[in-house]
N, CA, C and O atoms as a printed pandas DataFrame, in Angstrom:
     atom_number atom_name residue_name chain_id  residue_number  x_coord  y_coord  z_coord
0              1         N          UNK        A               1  110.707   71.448  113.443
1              2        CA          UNK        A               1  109.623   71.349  112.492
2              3         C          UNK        A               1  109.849   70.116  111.619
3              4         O          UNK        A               1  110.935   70.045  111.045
4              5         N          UNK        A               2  108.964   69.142  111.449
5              6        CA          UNK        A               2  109.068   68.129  110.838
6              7         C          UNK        A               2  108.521   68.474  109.383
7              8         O          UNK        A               2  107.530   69.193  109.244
8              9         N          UNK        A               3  109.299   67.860  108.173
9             10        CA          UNK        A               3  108.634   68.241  106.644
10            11         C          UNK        A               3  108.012   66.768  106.869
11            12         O          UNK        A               3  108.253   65.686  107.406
12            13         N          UNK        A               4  106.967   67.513  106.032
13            14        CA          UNK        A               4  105.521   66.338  105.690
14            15         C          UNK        A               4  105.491   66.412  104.327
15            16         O          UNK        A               4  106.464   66.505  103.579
16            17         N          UNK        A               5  104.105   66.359  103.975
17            18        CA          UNK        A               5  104.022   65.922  102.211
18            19         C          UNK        A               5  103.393   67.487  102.378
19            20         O          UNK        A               5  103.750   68.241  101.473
20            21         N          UNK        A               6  102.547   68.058  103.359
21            22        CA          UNK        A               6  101.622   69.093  103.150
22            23         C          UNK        A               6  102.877   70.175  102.815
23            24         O          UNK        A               6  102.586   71.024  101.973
24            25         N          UNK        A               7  104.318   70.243  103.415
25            26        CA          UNK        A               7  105.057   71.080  103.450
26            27         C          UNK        A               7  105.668   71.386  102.053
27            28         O          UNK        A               7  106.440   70.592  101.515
28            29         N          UNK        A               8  105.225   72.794  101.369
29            30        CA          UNK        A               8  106.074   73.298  100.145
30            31         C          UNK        A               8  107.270   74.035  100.439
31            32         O          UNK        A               8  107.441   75.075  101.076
32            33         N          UNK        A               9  108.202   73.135   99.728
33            34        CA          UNK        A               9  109.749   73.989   99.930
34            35         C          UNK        A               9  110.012   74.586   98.714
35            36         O          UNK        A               9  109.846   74.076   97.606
36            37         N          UNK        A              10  110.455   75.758   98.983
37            38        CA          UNK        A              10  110.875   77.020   97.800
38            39         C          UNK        A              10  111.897   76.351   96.734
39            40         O          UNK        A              10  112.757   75.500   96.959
40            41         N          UNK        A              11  111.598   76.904   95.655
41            42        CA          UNK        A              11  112.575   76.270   94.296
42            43         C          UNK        A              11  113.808   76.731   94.135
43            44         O          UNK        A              11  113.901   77.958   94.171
44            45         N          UNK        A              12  114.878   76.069   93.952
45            46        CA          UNK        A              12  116.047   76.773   93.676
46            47         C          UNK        A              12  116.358   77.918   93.699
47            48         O          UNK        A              12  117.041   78.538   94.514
48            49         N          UNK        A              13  115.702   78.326   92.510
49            50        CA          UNK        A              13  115.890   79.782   92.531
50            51         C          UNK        A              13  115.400   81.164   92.674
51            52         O          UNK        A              13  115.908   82.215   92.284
52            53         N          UNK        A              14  114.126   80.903   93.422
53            54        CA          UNK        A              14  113.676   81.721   94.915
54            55         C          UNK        A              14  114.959   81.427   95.938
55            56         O          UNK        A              14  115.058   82.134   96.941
56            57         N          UNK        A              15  115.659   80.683   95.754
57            58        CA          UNK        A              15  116.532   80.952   97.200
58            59         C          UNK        A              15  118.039   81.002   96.652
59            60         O          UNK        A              15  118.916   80.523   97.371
60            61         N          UNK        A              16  118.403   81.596   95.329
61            62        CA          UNK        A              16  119.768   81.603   94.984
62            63         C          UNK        A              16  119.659   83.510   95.085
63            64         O          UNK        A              16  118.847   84.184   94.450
64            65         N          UNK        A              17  120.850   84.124   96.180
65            66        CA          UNK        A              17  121.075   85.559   95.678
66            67         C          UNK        A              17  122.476   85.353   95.841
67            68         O          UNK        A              17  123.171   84.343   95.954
68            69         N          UNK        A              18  122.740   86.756   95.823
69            70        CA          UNK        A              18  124.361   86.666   96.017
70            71         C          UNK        A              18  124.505   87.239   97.233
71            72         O          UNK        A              18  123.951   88.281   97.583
72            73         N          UNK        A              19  125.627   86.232   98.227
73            74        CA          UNK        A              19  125.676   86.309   99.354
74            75         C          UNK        A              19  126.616   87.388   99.511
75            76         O          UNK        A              19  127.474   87.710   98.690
76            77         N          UNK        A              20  126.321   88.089  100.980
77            78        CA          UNK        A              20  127.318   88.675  101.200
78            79         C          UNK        A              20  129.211   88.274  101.691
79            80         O          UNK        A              20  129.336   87.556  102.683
80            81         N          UNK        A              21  130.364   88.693  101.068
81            82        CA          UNK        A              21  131.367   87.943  101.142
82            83         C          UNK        A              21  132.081   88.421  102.337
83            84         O          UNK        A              21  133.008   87.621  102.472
84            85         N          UNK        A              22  132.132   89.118  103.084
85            86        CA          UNK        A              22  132.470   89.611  104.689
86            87         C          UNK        A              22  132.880   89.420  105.583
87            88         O          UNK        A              22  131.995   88.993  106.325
88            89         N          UNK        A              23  134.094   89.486  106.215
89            90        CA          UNK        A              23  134.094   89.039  107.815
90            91         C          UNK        A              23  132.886   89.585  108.890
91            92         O          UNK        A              23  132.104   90.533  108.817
92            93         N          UNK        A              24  133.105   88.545  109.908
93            94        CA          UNK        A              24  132.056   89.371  111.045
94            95         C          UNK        A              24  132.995   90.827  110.862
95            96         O          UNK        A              24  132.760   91.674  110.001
96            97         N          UNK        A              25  133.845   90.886  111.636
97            98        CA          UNK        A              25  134.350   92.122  112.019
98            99         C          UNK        A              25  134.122   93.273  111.054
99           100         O          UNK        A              25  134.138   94.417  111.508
100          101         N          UNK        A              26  133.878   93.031  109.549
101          102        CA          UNK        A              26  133.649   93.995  108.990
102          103         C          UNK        A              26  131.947   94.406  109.199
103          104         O          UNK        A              26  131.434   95.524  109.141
104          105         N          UNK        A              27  131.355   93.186  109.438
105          106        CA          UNK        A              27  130.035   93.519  109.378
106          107         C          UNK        A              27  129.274   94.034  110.577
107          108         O          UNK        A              27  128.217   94.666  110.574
108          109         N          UNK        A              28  130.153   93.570  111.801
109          110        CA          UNK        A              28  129.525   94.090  112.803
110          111         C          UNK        A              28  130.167   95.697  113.075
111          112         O          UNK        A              28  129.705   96.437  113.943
112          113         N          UNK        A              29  131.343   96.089  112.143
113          114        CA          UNK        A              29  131.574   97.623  112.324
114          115         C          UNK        A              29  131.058   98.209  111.726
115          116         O          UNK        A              29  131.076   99.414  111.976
116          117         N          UNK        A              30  130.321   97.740  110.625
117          118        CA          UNK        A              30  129.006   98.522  109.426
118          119         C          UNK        A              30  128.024   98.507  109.975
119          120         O          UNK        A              30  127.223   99.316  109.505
120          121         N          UNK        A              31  127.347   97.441  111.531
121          122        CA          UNK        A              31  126.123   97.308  111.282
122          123         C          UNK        A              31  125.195   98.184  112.189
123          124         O          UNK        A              31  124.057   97.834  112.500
124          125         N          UNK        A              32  125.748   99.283  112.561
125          126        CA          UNK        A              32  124.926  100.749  112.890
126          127         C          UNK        A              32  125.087  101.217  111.731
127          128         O          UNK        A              32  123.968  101.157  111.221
128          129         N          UNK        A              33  125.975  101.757  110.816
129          130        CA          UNK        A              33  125.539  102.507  109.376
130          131         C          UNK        A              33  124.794  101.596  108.416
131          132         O          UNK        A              33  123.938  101.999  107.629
132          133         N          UNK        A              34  125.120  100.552  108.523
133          134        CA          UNK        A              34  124.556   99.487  107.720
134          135         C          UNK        A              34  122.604   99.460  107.938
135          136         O          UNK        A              34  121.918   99.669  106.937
136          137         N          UNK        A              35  122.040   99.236  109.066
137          138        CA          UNK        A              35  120.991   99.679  109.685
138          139         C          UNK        A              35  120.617  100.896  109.518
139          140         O          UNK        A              35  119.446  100.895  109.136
140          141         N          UNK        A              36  121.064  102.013  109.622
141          142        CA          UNK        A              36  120.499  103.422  109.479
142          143         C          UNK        A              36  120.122  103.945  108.055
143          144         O          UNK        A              36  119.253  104.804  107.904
144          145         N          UNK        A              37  121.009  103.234  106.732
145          146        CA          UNK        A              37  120.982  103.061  105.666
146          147         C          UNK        A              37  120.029  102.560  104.987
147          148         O          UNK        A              37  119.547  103.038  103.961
148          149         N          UNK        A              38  119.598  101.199  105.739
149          150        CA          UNK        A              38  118.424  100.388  105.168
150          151         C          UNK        A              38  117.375  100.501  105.935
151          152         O          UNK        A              38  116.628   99.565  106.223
152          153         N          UNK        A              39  117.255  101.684  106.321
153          154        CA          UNK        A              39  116.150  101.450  107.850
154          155         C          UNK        A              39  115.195  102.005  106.603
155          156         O          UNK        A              39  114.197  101.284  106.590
156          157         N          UNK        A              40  115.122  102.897  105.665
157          158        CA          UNK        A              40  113.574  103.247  104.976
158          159         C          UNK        A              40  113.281  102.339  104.281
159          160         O          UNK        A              40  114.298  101.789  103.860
160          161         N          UNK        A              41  111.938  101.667  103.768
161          162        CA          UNK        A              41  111.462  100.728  102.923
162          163         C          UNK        A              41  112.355  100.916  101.654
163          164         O          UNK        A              41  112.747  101.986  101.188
164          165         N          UNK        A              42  112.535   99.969  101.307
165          166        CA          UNK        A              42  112.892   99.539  100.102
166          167         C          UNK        A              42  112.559   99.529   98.762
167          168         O          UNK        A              42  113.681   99.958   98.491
168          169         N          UNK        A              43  112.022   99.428   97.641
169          170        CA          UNK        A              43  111.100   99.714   97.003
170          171         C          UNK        A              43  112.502   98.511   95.667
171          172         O          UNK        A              43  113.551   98.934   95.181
172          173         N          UNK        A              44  112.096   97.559   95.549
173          174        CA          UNK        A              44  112.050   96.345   94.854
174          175         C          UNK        A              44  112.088   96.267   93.533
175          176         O          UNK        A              44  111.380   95.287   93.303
176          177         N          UNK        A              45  112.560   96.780   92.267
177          178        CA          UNK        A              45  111.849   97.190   90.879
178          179         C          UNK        A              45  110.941   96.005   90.428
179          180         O          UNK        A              45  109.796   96.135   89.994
180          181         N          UNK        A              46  111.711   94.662   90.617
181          182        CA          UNK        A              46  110.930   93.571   89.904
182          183         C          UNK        A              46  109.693   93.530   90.800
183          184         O          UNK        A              46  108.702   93.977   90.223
184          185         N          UNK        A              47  109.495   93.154   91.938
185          186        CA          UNK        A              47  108.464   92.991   92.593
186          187         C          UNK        A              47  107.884   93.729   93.526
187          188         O          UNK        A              47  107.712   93.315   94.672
188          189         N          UNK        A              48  107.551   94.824   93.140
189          190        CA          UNK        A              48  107.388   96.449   94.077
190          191         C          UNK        A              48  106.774   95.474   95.231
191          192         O          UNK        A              48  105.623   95.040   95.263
192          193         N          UNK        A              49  108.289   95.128   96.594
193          194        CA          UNK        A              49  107.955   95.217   97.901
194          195         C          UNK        A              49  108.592   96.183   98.354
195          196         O          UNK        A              49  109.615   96.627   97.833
196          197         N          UNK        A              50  107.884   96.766   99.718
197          198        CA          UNK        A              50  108.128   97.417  100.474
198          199         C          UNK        A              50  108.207   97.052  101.745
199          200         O          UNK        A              50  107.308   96.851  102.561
200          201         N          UNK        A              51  110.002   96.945  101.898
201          202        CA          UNK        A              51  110.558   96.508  102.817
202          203         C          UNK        A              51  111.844   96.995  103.732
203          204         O          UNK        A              51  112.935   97.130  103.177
204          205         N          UNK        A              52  111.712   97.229  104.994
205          206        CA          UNK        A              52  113.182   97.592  105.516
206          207         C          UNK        A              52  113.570   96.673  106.230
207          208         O          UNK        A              52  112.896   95.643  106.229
208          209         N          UNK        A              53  114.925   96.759  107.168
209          210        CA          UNK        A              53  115.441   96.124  107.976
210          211         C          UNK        A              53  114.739   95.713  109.283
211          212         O          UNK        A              53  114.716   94.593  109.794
212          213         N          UNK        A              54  114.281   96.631  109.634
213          214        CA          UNK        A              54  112.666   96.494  110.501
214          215         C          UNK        A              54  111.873   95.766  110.434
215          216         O          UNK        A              54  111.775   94.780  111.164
216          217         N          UNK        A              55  110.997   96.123  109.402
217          218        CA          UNK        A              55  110.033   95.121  108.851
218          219         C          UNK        A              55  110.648   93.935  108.565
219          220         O          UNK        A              55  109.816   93.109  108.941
220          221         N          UNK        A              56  111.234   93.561  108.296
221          222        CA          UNK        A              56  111.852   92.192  107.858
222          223         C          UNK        A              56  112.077   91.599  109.181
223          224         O          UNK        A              56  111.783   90.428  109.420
224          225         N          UNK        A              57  112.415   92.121  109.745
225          226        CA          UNK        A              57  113.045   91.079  111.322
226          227         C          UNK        A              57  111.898   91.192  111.513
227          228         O          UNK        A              57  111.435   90.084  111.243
228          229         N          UNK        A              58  110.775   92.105  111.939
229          230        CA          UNK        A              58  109.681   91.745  112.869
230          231         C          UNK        A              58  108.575   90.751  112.275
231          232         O          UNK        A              58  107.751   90.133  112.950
232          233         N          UNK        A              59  108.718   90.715  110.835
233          234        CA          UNK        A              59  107.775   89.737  110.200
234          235         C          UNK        A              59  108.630   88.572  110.201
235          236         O          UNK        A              59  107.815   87.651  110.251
236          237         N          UNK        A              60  109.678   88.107  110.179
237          238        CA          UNK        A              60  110.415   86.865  109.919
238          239         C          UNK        A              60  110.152   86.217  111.307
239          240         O          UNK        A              60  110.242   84.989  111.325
240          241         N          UNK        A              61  109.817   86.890  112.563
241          242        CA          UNK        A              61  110.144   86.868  114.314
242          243         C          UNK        A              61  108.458   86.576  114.265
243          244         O          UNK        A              61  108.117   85.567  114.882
244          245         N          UNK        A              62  107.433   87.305  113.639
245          246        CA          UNK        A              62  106.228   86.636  113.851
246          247         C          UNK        A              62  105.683   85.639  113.704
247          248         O          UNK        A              62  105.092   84.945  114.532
248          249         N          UNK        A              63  105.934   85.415  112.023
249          250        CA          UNK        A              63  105.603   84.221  111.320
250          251         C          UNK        A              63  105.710   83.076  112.001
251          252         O          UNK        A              63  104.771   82.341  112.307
252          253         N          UNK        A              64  107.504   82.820  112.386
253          254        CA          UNK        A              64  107.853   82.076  112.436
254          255         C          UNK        A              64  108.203   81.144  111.810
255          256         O          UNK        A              64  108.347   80.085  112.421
256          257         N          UNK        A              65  108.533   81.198  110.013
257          258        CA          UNK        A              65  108.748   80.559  109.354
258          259         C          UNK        A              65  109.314   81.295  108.182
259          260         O          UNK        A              65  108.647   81.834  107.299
260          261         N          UNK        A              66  110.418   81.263  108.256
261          262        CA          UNK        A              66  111.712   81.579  107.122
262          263         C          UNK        A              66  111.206   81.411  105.850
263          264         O          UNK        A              66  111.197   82.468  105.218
264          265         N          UNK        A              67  110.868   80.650  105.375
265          266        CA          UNK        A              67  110.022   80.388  103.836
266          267         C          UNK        A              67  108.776   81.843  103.421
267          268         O          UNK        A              67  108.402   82.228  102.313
268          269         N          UNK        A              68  108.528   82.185  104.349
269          270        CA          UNK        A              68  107.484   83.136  104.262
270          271         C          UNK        A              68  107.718   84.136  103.771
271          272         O          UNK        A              68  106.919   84.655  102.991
272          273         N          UNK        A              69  109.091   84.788  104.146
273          274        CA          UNK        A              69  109.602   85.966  103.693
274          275         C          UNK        A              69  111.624   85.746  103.232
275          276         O          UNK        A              69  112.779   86.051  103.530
276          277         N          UNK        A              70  110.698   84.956  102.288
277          278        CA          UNK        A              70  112.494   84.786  101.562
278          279         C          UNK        A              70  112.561   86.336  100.716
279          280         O          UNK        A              70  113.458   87.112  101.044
280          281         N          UNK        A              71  111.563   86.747   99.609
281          282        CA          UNK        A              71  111.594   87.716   99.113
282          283         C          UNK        A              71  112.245   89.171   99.669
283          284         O          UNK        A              71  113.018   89.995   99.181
284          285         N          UNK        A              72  111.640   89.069  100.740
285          286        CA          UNK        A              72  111.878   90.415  101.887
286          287         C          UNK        A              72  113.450   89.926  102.185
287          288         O          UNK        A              72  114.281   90.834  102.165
288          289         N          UNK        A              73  113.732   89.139  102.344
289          290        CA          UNK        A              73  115.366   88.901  102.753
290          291         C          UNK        A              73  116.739   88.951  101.500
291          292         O          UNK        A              73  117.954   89.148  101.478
292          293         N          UNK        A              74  115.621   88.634  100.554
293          294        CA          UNK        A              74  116.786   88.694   98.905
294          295         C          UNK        A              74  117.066   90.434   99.132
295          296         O          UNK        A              74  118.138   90.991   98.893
296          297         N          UNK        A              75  115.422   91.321   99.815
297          298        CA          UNK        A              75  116.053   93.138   99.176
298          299         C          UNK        A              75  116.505   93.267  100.428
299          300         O          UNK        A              75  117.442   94.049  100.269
300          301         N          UNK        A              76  116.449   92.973  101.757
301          302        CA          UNK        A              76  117.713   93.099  102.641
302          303         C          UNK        A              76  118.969   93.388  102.474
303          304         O          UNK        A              76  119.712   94.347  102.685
304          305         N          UNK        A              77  119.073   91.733  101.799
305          306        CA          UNK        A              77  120.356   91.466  101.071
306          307         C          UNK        A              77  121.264   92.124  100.126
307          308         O          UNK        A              77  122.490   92.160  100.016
308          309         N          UNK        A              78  120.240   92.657   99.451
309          310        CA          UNK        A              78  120.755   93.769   98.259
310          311         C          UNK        A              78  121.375   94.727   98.618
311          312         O          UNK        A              78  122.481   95.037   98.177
312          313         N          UNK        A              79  120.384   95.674   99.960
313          314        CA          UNK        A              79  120.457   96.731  100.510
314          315         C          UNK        A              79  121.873   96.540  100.880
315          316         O          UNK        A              79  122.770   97.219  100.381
316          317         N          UNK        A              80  122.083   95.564  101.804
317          318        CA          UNK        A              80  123.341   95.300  102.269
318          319         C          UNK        A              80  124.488   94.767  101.386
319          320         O          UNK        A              80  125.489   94.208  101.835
320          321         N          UNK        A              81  124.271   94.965  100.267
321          322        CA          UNK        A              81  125.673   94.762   99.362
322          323         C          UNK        A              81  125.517   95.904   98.704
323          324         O          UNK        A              81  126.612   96.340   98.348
324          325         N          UNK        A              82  124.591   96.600   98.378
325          326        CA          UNK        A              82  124.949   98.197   97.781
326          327         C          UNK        A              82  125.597   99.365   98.714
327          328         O          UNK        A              82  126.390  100.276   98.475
328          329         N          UNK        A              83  124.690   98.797  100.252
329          330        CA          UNK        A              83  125.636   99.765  100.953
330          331         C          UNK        A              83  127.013   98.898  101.416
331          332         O          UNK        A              83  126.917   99.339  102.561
332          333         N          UNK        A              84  127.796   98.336  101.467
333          334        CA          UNK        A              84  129.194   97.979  101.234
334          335         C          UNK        A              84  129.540   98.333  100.213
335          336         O          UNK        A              84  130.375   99.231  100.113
336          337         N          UNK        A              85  129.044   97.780   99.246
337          338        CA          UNK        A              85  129.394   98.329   97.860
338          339         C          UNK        A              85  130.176  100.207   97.590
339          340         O          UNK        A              85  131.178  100.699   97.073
340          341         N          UNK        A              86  129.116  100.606   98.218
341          342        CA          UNK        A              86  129.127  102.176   97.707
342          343         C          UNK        A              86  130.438  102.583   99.482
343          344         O          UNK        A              86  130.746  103.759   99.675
344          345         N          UNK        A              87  130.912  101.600  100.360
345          346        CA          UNK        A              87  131.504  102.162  100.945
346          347         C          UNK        A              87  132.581  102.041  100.375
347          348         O          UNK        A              87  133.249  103.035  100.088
348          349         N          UNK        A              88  132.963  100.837  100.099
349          350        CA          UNK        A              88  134.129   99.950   99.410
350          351         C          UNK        A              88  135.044  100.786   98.042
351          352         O          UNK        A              88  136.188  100.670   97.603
352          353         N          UNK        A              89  133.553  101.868   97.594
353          354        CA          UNK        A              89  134.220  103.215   96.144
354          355         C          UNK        A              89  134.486  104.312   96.982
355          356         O          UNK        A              89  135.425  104.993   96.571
356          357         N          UNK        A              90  134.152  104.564   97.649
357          358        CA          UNK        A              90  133.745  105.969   98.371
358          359         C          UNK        A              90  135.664  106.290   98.518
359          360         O          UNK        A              90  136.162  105.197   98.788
360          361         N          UNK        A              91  136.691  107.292   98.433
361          362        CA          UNK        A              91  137.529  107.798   98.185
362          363         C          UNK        A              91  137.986  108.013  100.085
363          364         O          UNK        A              91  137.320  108.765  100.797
364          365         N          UNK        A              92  138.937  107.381  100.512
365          366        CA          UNK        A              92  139.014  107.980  101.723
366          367         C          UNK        A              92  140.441  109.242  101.564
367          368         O          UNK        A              92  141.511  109.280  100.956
368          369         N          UNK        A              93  139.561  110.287  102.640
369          370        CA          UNK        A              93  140.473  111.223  102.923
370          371         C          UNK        A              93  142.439  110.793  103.308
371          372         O          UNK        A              93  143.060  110.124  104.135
372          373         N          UNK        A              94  142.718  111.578  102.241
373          374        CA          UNK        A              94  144.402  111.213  102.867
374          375         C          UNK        A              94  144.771  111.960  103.998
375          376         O          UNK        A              94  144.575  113.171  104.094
376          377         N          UNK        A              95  145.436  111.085  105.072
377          378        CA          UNK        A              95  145.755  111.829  106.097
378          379         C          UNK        A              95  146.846  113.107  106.002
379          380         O          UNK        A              95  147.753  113.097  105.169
380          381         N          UNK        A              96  146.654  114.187  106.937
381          382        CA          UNK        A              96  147.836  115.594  106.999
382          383         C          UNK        A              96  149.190  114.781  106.650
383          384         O          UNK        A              96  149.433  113.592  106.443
384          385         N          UNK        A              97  149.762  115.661  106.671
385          386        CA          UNK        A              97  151.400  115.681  106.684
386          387         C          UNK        A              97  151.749  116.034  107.639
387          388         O          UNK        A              97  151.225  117.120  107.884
388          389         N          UNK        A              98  152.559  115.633  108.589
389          390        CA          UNK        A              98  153.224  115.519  109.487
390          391         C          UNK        A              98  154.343  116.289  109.312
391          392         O          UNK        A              98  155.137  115.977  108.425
392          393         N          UNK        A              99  154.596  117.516  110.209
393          394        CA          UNK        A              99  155.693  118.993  110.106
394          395         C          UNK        A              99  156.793  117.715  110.888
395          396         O          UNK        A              99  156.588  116.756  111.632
396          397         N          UNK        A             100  158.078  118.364  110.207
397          398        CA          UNK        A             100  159.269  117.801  111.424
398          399         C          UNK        A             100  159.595  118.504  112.076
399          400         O          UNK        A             100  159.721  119.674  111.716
400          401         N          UNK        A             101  159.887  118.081  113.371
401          402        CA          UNK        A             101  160.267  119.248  114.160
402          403         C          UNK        A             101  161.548  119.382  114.517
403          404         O          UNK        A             101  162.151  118.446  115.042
404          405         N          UNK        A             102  162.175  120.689  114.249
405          406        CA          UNK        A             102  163.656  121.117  114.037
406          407         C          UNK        A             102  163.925  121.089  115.400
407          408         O          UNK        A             102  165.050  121.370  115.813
């Protein structure tokens, strides 16, 4: 895609969120719970969109143009640092104790 003069590029800060900090490996072992988590719409406080992980890929895959749905990708984004977030507190079970055997 060539930028022209007709082409508007988004302002700074439409495109500043906070990224996720992650290895692949962590993200691709989250990303069936990670997905099942964010699969219901979203609901946005500042800008009541309604958006899931779904909707977002299939509108970003239509368009064809990334600028279109930066918004929809900032509550993606969110989704996906609250759910790390809330795994990252979550208390894991301590494993049994191990009997010795006499």
């Amino acid at each position: 895609m060539v930028v022209t003069n007709v082409v508007s590029l988004p302002t700074e800060e439409k495109l500043t969120v906070t990224e996720l900090n992650l290895p692949t490996a962590a993200l691709r072992a989250g990303a069936f719970h990670l997905g099942k988590s964010c699969e219901k719409p979203i609901i946005y406080l500042f800008t009541f969109v309604l958006f899931g992980f779904q909707e977002f890929m299939l509108r970003r895959l239509e368009l064809d143009n990334p600028r279109a749905c930066i918004m929809e990708g900032k509550v993606v984004t969110r989704c996906a640092l609250d759910f790390f977030r809330k795994i990252h507190h979550t208390e894991r079970p301590t494993p049994p104790k191990r009997e010795k055997k006499a």
